[in-house]
Every structure is written in structure tokens, then in C-alpha cells.
N, C-alpha and C positions, 0 to 999 in steps of 0.2 A: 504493500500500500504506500509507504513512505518511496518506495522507490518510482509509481505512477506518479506522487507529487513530485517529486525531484526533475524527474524527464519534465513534466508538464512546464514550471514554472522554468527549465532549461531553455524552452522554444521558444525564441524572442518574439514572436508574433503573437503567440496564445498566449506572452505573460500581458504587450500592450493592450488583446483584447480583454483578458482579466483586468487590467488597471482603468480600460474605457468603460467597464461595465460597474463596475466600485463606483468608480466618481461620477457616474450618472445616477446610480440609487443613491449616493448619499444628497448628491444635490436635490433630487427629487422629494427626500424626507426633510431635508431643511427646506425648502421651499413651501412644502406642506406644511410644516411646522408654521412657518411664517404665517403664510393665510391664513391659517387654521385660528394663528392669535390674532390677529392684529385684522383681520375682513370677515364680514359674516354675511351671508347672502341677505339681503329683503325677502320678506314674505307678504301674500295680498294676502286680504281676505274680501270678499263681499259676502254680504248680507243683510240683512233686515234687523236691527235693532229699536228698541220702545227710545221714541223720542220725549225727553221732558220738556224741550220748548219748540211750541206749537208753530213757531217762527224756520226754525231747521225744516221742516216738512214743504213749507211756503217758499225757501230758497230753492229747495232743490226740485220741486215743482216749476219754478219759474224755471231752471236752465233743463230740465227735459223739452220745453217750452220751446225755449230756446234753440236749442237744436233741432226740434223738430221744424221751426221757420226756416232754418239755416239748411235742410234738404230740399222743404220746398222751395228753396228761393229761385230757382230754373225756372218754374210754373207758376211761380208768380211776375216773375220778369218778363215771361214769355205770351202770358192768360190776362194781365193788366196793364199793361203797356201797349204801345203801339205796333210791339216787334212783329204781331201776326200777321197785321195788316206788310209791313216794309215788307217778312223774306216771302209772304208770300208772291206778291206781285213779282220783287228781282225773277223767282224760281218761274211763273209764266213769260215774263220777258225774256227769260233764254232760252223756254223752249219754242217761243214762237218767233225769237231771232233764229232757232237752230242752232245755236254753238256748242251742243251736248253737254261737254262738263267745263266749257269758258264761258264766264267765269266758273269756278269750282266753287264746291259746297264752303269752304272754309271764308273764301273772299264775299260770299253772297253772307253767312251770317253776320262777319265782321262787320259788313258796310251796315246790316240792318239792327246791329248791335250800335252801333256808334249813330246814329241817325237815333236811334231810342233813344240814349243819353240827352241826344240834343233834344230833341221832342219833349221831352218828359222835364230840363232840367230847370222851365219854372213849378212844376209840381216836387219836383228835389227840394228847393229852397223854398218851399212855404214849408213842407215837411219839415227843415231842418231850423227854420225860425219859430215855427208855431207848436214844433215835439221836443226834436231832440234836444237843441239847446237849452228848453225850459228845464227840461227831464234833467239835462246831464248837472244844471245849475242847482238841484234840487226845488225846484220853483214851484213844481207839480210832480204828484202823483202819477203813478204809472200806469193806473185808468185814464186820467187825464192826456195822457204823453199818447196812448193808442185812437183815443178817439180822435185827438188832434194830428194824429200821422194820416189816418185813413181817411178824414173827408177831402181833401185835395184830390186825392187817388180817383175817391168817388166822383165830384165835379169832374175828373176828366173824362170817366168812362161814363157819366149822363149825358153829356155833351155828343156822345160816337154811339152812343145807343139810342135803335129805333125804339117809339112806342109800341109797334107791335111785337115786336122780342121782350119787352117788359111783361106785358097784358099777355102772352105765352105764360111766361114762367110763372106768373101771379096766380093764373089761373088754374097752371098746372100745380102751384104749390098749396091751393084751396086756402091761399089767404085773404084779408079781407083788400078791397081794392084800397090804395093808397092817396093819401088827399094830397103829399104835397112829396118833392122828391129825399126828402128826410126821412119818411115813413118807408120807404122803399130798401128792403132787407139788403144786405151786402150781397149775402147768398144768393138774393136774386137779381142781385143787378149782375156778378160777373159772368155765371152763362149768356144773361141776355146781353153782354156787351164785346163776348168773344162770338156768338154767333152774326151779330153787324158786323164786325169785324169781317169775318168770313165771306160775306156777301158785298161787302163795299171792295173786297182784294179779289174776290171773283168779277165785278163788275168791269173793275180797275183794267182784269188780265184779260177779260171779253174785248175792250178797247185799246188793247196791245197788239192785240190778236189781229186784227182788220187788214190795218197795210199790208204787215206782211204776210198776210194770209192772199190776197187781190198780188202780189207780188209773184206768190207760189204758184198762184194761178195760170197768170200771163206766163210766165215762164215755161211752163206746163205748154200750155195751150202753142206756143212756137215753136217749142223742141217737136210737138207732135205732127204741127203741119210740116215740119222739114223732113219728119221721116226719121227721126233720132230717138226711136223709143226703148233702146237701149242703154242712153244716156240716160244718169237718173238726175231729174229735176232740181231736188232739193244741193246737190252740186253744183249747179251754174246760177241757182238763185240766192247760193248764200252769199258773193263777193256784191251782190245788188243790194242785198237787205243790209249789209254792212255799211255799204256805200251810202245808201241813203238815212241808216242811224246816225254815222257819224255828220253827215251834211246838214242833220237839223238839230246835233248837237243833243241825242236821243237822251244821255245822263242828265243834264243840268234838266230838260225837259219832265221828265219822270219823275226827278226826286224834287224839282219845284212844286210839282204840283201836289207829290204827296206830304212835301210838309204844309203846304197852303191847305189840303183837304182836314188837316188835323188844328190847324189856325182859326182854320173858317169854321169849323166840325161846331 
């Protein structure tokens, strides 16, 4: 036995691997040693415990609250604002320009993103004169802060909502008729003001549609008399329909008028 140790620790290789393997276990026990003193992991817990003041429950009611606004905020930016009306129209203007995905999805929400800010950004600042800065002053209560954040919002979407979309949901919600536009539930005013919506950006994309719909035509209609019905149409009429957006200066055109429909609205 003493003579298998003697050979072993003789062979210079198997004594450095002996010496590499020592000084890795010792390091590893002092290092352990270390953390073990001086770091202890965190531990969670959740749970439910009995609260004594009745104020603890009220906070943390408000920020599930809160976070729950903070998922909605896509569908509220997108259901109360003007942005329905903006991407939908852009999205008919390129398909009845033809340019397939020019502009792309990302450039049509940007613009109708950034066009909402403007649209919307004297209802921003009565919001932030009339709510928040009362709120954040402590000035008013935080029923006061929501009531005064949301009537702005409302005035805009009265203003872009028909009466028949009102007297729908009214009707359909078998409440009683409304004597003045105060009385008129929140819940029912923003279906009836996303479904205007809907109809005024469908009207909007009926009236896009026209020119270059009579463009598509004609176009049509000379390829066929020349005997070129293998040529496809919508290829030698898209450098036309282009030609003539750009000649009347199609953007400034479209986005005048859609912020003038929400001015005038």
C-alpha cells in the first residue's frame, strides 16, 4: 500500500493533478464558509394577513386600480381619442392608393399616434390644470381629481358622437332617457362614440376611394381596347394614382381636413 502511495505521488503529473484538486476543494469550502457567514438569500412570502388599519386595504386597493388602468391604457388611447378615426382612414388611403404595405403598419400608426397627441392636446391640458395638478398639490381629493380628469375627455367625445348612436345604447341599456349631456353615462357614451367614429372613417375612406377608383377604371378600360389583357391594370395605374396624389399634394390634403373634421366636430 505504502508503496502504491510512493509511485503515485513519484509521477509528476498525478502529484500536480493531486495539488489542482486540494486547492480547488479547499477554496470551495472557504468560499462557502464565507457566504454561508456573511450572505443569506431573501425569502418572499405572499399572503393574506388580518389588517388593523382599515386605510392599508384602501392603498392597496387603489394600486391594483392602478395597474389595472395602466393595461388598459392601449384601449383607452385607442376607444377615446381620435386615433380610430386617423389609422383608420391612413389604412383605406393605401389601399385605394395600392401601395400594399407603403406606407407600412408601423409608419401609419406613428403618424396617427402623433396626430392624436396633437388633436387631443387641448383636452391634455385642461386634464392636467383642472386634475392632476390640483391632485398632485393636494388641493382635492381623488374623487374630485377623476371627475375633473374625465369631463374634458367627455366634451370631446359628445362633440364626435351622433345622436343616434346615443339613443342606440340608451335604449339598448333600458335607461331612463337623458335630459341634458351630464346625465349621459360614461359607459354609454364611449360605445356610442367609437361606433361614429367608425362611420365618419368609413365615410372619410368611401371619399378616398372615388378618384382613384375612376383612375382604375380608365386605365382598365385602354389596356382592354389595345388588346393588352394580359397586362394587369392595377401596374400601369399605380405610377398615375401616385402622380396625381403627389400633384394635389394628397398629405397636407387628408390630414387638413381630418384635423379640421375634429375642430369643426
Amino acid at each position: 500500500m505504502l508503496e502504491k502511495i510512493t509511485r503515485l505521488f513519484h509521477n509528476k503529473k498525478r502529484r500536480r493533478l493531486i495539488f489542482l484538486f486540494f486547492s480547488i476543494a479547499v477554496t470551495f469550502i472557504l468560499v462557502g464558509n464565507v457566504f454561508s457567514a456573511d450572505f443569506t438569500l431573501p425569502s418572499f412570502r405572499f399572503g393574506i394577513d388580518k389588517g388593523g388599519d382599515p386605510g392599508d386595504v384602501s392603498v392597496l386597493l387603489q394600486i391594483v386600480f392602478l395597474l389595472t388602468v395602466l393595461t388598459l391604457a392601449p384601449a383607452i388611447l385607442v376607444l377615446m381619442t381620435s386615433f380610430t378615426r386617423l389609422a383608420i382612414v391612413f389604412s383605406f388611403l393605401r389601399q385605394a392608393v395600392g401601395t400594399q404595405q407603403t406606407p407600412s403598419n408601423q409608419i401609419i400608426a406613428g403618424l396617427a399616434l402623433f396626430l392624436t397627441f396633437f388633436i387631443m392636446m387641448p383636452v391634455w391640458q385642461k386634464i392636467n390644470n383642472n386634475a392632476l395638478q390640483p391632485y398632485l398639490n393636494e388641493e382635492i381629493s381623488q374623487e374630485i381629481a377623476l371627475k375633473a380628469a374625465i369631463n374634458p375627455v367627455r366634451n370631446f367625445m359628445l362633440k364626435q358622437t351622433r345622436e343616434k348612436d346615443l339613443a342606440l345604447f340608451v335604449k339598448m341599456g333600458k335607461i331612463n332617457k337623458p335630459k341634458n349631456e351630464e346625465d349621459i353615462p360614461t359607459m354609454i357614451l364611449i360605445p356610442a362614440f367609437v361606433i361614429s367614429e367608425l362611420k365618419t372613417a368609413f365615410i372619410i375612406g368611401f371619399l378616398l376611394f372615388v378618384p382613384f377608383l375612376i383612375i382604375d377604371m380608365v386605365v382598365a378600360s385602354v389596356l382592354l381596347s389595345m388588346g393588352m389583357m394580359m397586362l394587369p391594370p392595377i401596374m400601369v395605374s399605380l405610377p398615375f394614382k401616385l402622380m396625381l396624389f403627389v400633384l394635389v399634394d394628397g398629405w397636407n390634403i387628408i390630414i387638413g381636413s381630418l384635423l379640421k373634421s375634429f375642430v369643426g366636430g
